[in-house]
DSSP file (Angstrom, degrees, kcal/mol; ACC not computed):
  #  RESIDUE AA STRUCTURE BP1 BP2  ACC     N-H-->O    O-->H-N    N-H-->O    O-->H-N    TCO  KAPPA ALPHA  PHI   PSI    X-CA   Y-CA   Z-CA
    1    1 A X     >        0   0    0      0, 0.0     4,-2.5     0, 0.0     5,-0.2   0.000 360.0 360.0 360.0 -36.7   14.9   -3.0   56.5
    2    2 A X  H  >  +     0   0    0      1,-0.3     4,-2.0     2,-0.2     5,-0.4   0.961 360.0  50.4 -81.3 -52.3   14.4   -6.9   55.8
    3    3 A X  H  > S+     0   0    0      1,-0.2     4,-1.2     3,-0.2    -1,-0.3   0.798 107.7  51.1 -61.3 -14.8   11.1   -6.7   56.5
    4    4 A X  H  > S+     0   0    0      2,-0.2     4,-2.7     3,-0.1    -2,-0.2   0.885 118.0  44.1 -54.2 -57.5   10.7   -3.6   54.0
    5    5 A X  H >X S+     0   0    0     -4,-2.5     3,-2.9     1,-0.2     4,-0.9   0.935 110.0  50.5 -58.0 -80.1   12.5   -5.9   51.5
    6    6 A X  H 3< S+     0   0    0     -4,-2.0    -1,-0.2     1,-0.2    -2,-0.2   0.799 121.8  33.6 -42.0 -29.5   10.5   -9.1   52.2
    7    7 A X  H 3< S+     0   0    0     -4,-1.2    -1,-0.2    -5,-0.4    -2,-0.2   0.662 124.9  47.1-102.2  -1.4    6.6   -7.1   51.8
    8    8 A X  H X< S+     0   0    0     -3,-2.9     3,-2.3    -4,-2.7    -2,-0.2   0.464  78.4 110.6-124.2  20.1    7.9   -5.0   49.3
    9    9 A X  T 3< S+     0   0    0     -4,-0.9     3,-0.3     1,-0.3     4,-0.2   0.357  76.1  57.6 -39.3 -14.6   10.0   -7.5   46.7
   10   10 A X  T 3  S+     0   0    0      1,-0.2     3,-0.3     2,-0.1    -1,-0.3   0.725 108.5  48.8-106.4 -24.6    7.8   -7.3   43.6
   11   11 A X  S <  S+     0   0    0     -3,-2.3     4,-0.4     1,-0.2    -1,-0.2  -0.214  82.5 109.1-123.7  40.4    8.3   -3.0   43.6
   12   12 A X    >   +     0   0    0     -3,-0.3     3,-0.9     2,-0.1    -1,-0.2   0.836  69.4  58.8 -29.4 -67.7   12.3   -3.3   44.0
   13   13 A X  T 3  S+     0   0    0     -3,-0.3    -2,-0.1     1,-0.2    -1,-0.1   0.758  95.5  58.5 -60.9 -18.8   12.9   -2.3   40.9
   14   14 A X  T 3  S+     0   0    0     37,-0.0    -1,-0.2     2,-0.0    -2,-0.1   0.934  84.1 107.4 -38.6 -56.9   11.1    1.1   41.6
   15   15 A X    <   +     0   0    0     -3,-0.9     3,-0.1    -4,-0.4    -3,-0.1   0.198  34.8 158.6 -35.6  90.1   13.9    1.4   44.6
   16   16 A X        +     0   0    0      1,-0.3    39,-6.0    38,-0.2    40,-5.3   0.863  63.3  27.2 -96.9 -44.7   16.2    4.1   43.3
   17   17 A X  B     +a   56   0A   0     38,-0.2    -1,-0.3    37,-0.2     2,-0.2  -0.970  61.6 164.8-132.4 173.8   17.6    5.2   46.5
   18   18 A X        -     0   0    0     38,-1.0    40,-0.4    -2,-0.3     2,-0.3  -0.988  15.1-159.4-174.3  97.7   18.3    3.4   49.9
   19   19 A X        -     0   0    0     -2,-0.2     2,-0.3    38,-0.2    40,-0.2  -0.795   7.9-159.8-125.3 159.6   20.5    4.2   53.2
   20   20 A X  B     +b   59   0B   0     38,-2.6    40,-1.6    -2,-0.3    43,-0.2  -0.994  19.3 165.2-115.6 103.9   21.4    1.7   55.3
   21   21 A X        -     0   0    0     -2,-0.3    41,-0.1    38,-0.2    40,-0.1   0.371  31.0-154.1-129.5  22.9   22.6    2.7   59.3
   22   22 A X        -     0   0    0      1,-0.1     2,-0.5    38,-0.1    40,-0.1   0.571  12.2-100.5  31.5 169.8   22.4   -0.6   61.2
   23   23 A X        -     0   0    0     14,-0.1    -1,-0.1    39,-0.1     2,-0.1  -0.946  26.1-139.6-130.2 127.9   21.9   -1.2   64.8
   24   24 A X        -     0   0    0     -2,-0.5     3,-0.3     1,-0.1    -1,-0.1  -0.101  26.5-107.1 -69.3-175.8   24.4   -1.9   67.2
   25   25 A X  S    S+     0   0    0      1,-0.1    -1,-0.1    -2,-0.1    13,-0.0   0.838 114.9  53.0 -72.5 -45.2   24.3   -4.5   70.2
   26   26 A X  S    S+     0   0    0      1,-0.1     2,-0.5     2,-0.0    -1,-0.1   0.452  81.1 122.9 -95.6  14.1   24.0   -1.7   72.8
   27   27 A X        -     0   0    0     -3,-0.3     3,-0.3     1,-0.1    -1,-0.1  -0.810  40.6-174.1 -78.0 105.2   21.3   -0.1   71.4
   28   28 A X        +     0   0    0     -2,-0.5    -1,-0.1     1,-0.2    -2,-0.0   0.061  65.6  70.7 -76.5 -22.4   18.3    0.4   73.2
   29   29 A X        +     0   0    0      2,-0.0     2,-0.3     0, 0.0    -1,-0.2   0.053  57.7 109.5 -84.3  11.0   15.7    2.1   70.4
   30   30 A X        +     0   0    0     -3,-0.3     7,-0.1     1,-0.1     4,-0.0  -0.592  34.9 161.8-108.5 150.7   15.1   -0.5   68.4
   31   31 A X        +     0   0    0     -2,-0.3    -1,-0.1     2,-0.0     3,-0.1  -0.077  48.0 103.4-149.8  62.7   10.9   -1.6   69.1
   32   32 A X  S    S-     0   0    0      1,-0.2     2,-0.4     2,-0.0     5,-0.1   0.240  92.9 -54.6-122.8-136.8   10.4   -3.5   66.1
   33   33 A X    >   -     0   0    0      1,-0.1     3,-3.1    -2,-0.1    -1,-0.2  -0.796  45.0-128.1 -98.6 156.9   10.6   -7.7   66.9
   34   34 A X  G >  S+     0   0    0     -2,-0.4     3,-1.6     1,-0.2     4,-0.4   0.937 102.6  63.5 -87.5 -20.5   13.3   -9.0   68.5
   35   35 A X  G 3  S+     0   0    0      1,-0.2    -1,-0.2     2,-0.1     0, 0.0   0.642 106.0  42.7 -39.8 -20.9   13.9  -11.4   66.1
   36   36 A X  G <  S+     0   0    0     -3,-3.1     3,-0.4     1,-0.1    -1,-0.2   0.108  90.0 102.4-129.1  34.9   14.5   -9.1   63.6
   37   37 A X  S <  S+     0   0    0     -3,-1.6   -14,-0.1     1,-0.2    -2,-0.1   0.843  88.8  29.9 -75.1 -49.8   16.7   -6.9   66.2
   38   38 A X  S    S+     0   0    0     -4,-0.4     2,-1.2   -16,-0.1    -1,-0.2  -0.332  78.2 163.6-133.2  43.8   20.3   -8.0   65.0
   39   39 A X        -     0   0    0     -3,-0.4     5,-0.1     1,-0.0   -37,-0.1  -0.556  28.9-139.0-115.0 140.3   20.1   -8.8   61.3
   40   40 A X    >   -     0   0    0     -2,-1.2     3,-1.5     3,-0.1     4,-0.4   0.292  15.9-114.0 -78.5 171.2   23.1   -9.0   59.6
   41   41 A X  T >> S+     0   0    0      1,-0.2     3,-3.0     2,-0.2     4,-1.4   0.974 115.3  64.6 -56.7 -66.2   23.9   -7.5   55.8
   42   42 A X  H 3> S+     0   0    0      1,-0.2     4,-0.9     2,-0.2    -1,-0.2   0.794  99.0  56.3 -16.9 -48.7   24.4  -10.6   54.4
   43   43 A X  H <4 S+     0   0    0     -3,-1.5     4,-0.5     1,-0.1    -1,-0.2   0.802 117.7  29.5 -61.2 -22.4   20.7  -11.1   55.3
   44   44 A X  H <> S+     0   0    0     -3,-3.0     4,-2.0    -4,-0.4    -2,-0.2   0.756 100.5  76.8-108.6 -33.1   19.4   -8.1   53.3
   45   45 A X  H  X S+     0   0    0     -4,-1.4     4,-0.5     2,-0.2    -3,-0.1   0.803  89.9  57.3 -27.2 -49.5   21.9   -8.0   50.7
   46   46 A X  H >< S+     0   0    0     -4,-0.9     3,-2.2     1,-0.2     4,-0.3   0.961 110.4  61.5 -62.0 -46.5   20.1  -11.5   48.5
   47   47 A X  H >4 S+     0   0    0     -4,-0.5     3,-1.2     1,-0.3    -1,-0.2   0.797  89.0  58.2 -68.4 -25.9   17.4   -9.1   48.7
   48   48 A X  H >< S+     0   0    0     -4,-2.0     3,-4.0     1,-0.3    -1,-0.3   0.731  73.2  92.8 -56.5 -36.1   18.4   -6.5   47.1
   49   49 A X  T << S+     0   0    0     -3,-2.2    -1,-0.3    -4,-0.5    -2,-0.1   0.750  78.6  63.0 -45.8 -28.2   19.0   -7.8   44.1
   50   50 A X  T <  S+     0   0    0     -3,-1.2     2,-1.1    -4,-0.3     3,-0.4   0.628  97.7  62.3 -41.8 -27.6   15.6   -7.0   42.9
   51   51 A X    <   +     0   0    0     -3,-4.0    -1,-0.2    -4,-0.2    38,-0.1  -0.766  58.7 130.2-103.8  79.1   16.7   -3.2   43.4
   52   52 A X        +     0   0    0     -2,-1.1    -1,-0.2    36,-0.1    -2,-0.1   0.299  61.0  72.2-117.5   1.4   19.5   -3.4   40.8
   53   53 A X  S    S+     0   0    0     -3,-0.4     2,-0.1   -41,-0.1    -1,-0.1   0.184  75.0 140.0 -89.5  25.0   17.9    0.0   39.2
   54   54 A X        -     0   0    0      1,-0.1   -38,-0.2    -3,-0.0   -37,-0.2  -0.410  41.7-169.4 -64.6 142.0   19.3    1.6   42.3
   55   55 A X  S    S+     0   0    0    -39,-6.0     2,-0.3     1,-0.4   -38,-0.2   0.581  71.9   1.4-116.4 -29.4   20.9    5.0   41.8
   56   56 A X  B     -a   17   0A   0    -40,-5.3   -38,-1.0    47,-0.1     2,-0.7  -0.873  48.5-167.5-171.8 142.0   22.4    5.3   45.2
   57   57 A X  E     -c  103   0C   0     45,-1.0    47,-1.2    -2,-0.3     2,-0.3  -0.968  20.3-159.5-133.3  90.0   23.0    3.2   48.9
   58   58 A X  E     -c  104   0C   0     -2,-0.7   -38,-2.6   -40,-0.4     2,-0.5  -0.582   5.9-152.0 -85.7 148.6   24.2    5.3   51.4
   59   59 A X  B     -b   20   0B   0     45,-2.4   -38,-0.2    46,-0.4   -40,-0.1  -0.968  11.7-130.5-114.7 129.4   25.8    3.5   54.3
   60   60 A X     >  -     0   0    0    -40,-1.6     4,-0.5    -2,-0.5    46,-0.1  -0.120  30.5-112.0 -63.2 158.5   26.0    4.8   57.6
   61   61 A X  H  > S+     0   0    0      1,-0.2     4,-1.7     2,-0.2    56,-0.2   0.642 111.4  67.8 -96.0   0.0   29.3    4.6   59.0
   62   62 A X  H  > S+     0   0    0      2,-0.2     4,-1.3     1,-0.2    -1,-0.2   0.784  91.5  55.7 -42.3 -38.6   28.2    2.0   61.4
   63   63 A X  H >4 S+     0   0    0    -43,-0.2     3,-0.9     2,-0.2    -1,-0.2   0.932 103.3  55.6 -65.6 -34.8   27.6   -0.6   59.0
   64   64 A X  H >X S+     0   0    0     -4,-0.5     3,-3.3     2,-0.3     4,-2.0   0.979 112.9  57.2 -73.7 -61.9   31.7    0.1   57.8
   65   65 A X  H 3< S+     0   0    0     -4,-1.7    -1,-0.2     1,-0.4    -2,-0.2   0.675 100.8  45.7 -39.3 -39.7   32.0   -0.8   61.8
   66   66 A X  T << S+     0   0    0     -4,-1.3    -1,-0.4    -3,-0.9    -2,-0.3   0.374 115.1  44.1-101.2  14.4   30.7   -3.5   62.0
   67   67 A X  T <4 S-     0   0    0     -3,-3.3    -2,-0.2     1,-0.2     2,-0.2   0.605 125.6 -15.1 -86.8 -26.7   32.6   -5.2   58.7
   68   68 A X     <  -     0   0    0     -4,-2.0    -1,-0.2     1,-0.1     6,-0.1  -0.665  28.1-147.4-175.6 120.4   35.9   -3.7   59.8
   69   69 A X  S    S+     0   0    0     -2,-0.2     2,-0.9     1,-0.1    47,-0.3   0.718  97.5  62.2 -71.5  -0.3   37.9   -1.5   61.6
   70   70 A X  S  > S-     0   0    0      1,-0.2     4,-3.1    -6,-0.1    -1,-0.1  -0.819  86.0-124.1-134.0 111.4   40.5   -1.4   58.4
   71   71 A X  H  > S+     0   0    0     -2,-0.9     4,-1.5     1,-0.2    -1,-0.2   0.870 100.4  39.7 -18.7 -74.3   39.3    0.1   54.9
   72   72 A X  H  > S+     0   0    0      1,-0.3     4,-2.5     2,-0.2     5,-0.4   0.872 108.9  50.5 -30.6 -66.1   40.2   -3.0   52.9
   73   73 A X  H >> S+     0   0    0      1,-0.2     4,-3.8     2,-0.2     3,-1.2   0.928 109.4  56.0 -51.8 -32.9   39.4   -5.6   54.6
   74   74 A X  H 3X S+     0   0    0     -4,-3.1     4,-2.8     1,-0.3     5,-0.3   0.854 111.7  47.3 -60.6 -32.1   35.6   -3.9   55.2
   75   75 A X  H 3X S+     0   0    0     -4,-1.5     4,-0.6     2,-0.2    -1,-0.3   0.617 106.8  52.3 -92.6  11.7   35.3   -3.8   51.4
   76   76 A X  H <X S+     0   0    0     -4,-2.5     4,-1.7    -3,-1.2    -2,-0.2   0.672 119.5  44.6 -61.4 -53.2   36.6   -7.6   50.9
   77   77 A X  H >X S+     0   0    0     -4,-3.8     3,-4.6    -5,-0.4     4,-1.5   0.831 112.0  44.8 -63.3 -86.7   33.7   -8.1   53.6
   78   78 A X  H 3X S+     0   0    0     -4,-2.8     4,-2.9     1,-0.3    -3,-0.2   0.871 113.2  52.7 -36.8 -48.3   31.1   -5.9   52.1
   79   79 A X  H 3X S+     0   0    0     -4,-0.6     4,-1.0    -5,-0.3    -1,-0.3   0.929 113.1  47.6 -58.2 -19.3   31.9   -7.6   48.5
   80   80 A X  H << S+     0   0    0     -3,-4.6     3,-0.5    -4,-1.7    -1,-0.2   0.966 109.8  47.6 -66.4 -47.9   31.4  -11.1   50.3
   81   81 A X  H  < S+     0   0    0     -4,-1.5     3,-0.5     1,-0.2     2,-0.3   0.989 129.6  26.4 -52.1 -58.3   27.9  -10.1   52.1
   82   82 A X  H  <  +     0   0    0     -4,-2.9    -1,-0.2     1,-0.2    -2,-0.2  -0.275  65.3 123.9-144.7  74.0   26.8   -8.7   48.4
   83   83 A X  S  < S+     0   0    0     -4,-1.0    -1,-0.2    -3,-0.5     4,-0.1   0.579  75.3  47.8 -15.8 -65.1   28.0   -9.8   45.9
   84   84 A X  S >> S+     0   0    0     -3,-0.5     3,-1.2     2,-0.2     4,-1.1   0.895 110.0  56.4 -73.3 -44.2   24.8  -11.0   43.8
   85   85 A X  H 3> S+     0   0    0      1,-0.3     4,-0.7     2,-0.2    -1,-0.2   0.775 107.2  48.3 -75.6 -15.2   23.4   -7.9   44.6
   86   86 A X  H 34 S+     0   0    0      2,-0.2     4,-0.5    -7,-0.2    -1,-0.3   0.328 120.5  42.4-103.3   3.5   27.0   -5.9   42.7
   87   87 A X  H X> S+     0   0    0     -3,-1.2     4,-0.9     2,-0.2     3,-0.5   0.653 104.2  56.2 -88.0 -75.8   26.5   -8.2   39.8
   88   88 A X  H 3X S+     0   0    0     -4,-1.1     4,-2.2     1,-0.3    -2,-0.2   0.506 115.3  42.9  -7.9 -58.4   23.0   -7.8   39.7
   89   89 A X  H 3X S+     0   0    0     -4,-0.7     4,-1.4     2,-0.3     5,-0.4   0.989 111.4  56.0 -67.0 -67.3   24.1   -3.9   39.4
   90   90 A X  H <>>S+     0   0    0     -3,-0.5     4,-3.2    -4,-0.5     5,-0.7   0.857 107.5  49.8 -34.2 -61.4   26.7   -4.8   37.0
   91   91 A X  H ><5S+     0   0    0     -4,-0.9     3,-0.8     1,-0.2    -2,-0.3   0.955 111.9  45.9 -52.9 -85.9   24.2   -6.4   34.9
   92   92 A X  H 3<5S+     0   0    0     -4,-2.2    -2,-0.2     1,-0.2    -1,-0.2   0.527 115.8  38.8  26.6 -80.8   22.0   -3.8   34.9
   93   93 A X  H 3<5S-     0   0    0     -4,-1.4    -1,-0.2    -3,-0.3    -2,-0.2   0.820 105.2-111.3 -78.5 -56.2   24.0   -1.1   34.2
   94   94 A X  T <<5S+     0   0    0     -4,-3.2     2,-0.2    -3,-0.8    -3,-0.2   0.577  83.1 106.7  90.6  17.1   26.4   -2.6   31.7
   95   95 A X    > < -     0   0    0     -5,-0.7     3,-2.2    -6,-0.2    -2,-0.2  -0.878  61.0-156.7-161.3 151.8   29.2   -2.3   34.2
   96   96 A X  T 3  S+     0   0    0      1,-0.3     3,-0.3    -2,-0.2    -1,-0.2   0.768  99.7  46.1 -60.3 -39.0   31.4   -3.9   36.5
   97   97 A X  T >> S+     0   0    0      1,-0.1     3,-1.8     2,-0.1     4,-1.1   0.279  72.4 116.7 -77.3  16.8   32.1   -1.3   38.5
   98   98 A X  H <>  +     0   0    0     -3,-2.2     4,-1.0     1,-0.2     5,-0.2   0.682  69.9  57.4 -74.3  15.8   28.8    0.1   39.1
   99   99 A X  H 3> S+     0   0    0     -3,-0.3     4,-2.3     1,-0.1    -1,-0.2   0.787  99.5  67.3 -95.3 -17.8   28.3   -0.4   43.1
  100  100 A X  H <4 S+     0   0    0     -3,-1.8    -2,-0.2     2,-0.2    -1,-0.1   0.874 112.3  26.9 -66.3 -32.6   31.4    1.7   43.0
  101  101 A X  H  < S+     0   0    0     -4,-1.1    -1,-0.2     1,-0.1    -2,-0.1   0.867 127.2  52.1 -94.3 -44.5   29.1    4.8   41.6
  102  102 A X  H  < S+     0   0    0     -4,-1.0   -45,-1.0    -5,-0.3     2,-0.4   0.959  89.8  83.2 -40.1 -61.3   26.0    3.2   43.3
  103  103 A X  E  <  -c   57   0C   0     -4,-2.3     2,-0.5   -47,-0.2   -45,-0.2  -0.485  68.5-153.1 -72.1 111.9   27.4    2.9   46.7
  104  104 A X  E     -c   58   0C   0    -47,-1.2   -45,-2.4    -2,-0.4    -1,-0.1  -0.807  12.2-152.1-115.4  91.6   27.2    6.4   48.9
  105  105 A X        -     0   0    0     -2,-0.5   -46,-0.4   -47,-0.2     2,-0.3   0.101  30.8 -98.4 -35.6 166.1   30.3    6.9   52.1
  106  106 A X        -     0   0    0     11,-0.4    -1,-0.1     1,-0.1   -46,-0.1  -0.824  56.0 -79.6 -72.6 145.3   29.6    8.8   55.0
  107  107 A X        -     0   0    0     -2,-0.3     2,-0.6     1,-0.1    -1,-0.1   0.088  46.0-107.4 -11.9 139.8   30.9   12.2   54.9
  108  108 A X        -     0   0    0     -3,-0.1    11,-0.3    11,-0.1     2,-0.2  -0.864  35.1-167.9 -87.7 140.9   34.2   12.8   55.5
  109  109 A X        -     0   0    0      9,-0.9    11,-0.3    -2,-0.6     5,-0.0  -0.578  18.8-154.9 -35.5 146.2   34.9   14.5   58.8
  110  110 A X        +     0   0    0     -2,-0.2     2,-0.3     9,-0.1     4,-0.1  -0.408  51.3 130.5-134.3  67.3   38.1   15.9   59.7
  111  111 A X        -     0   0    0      1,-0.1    -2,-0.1     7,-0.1     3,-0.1  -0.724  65.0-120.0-104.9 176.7   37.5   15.5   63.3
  112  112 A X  S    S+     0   0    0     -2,-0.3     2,-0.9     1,-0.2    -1,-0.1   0.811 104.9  47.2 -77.4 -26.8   40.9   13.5   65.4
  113  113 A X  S    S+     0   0    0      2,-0.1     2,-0.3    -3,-0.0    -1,-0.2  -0.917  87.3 125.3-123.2 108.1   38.9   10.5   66.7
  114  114 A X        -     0   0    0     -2,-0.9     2,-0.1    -3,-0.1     5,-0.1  -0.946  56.4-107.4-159.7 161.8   37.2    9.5   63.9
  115  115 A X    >   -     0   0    0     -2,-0.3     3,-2.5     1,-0.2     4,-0.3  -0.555  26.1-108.6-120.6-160.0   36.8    6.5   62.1
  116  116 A X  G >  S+     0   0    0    -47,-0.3     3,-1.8     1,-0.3     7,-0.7   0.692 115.8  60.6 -44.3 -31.5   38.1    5.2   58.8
  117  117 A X  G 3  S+     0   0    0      1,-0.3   -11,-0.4   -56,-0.2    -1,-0.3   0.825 109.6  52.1 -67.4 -28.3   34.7    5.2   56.7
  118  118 A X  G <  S+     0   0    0     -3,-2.5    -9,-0.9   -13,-0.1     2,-0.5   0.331  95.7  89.6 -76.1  -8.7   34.9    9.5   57.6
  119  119 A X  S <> S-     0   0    0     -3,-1.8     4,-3.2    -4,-0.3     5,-0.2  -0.760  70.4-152.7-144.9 120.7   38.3    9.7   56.3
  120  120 A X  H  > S+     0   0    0     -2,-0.5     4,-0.9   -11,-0.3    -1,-0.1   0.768  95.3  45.6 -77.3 -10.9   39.0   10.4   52.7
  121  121 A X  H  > S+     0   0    0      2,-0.1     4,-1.5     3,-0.1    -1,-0.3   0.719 111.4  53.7-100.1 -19.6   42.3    8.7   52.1
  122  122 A X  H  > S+     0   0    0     -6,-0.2     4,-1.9    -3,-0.2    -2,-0.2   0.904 110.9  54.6 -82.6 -64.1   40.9    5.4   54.1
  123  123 A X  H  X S+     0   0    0     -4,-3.2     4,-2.5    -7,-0.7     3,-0.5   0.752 104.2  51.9 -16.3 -56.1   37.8    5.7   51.3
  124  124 A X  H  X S+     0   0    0     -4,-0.9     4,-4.9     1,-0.3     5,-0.5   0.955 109.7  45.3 -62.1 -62.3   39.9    5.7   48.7
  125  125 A X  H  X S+     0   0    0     -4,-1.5     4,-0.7     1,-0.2    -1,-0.3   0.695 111.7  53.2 -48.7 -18.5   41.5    2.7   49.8
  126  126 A X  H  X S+     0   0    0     -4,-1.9     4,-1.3    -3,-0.5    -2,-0.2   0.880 109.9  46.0 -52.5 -48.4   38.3    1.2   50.5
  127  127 A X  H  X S+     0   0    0     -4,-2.5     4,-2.4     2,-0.2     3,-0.2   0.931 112.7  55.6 -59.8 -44.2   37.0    2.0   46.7
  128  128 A X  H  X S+     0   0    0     -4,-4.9     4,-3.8     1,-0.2     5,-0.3   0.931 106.6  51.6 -42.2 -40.8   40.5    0.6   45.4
  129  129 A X  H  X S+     0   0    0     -4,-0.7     4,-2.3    -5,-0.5    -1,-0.2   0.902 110.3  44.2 -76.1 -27.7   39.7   -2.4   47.2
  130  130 A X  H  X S+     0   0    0     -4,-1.3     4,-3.1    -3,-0.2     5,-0.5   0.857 110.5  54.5 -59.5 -43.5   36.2   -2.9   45.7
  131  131 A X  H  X S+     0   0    0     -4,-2.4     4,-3.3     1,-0.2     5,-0.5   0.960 107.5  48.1 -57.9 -60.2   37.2   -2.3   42.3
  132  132 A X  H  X S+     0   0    0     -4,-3.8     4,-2.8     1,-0.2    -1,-0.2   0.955 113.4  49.2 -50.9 -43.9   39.7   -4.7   42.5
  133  133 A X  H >X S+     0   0    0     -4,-2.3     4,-1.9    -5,-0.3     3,-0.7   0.982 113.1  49.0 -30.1 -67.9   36.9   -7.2   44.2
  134  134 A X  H 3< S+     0   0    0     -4,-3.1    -1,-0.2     1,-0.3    -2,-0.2   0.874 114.8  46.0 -54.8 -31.2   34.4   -6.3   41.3
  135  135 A X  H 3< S+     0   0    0     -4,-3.3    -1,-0.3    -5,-0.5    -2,-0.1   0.809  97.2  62.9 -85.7 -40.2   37.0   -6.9   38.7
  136  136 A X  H <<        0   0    0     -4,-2.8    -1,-0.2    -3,-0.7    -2,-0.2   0.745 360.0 360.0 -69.8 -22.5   38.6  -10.0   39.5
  137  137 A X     <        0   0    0     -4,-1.9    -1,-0.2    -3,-0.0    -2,-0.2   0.553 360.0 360.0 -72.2 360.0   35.4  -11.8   39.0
């Protein structure tokens, strides 16, 4: 993904949508360079700001995994990694909350072991907590 962003920066603004599913530690599939094996949102996030005509960024529910096991806090993290990139949208758009419409869950699942980002009453507490992020700035 960062290298997609870094050769393809000038045609961002094309970029209507955009999923995200990160790579864990113990994952074995990746054959890309290994330098660019483990890099975190924070890294791809600045880039994005060029894509602020984005209609929608689904997130794997890995990515939620690795910001948090607990709805809030992961969107007090998410809002940290990208920030510029939800004003960017905000600007844009003409509104504060627009990563809130932008920004795509996993499905919900109603399976027993599952984890918060599948789960429709931990979403909702995730989105509360974003708004209030987006707002307070």
């Amino acid at each position: 993904m960062y290298a997609f962003l870094v050769h393809f920066h000038q045609r961002l603004p094309l970029v209507k949508k955009l999923g995200l599913a990160g790579l864990q530690a113990h994952h074995n599939h990746y054959h890309g360079p290994q330098y660019m094996r483990y890099k975190p949102l924070d890294d791809i996030f600045p880039l994005l700001i060029g894509a602020a005509n984005m209609e929608a960024l689904y997130l794997h529910k890995w990515i939620f995994a690795t910001l948090s096991r607990r709805a809030p806090h992961a969107a007090t993290m998410l809002y940290q990694q990208a920030h510029g990139w939800m004003r960017a949208l905000a600007v844009s758009k003409g509104n504060r909350l627009a990563a809130l419409d932008v920004i795509k869950l996993p499905a919900v699942e109603n399976k027993a072991r599952q984890t918060w980002s599948c789960d429709a009453v931990k979403q909702a507490e995730f989105r509360s907590e974003l708004a209030g992020q987006l707002t307070a700035t």
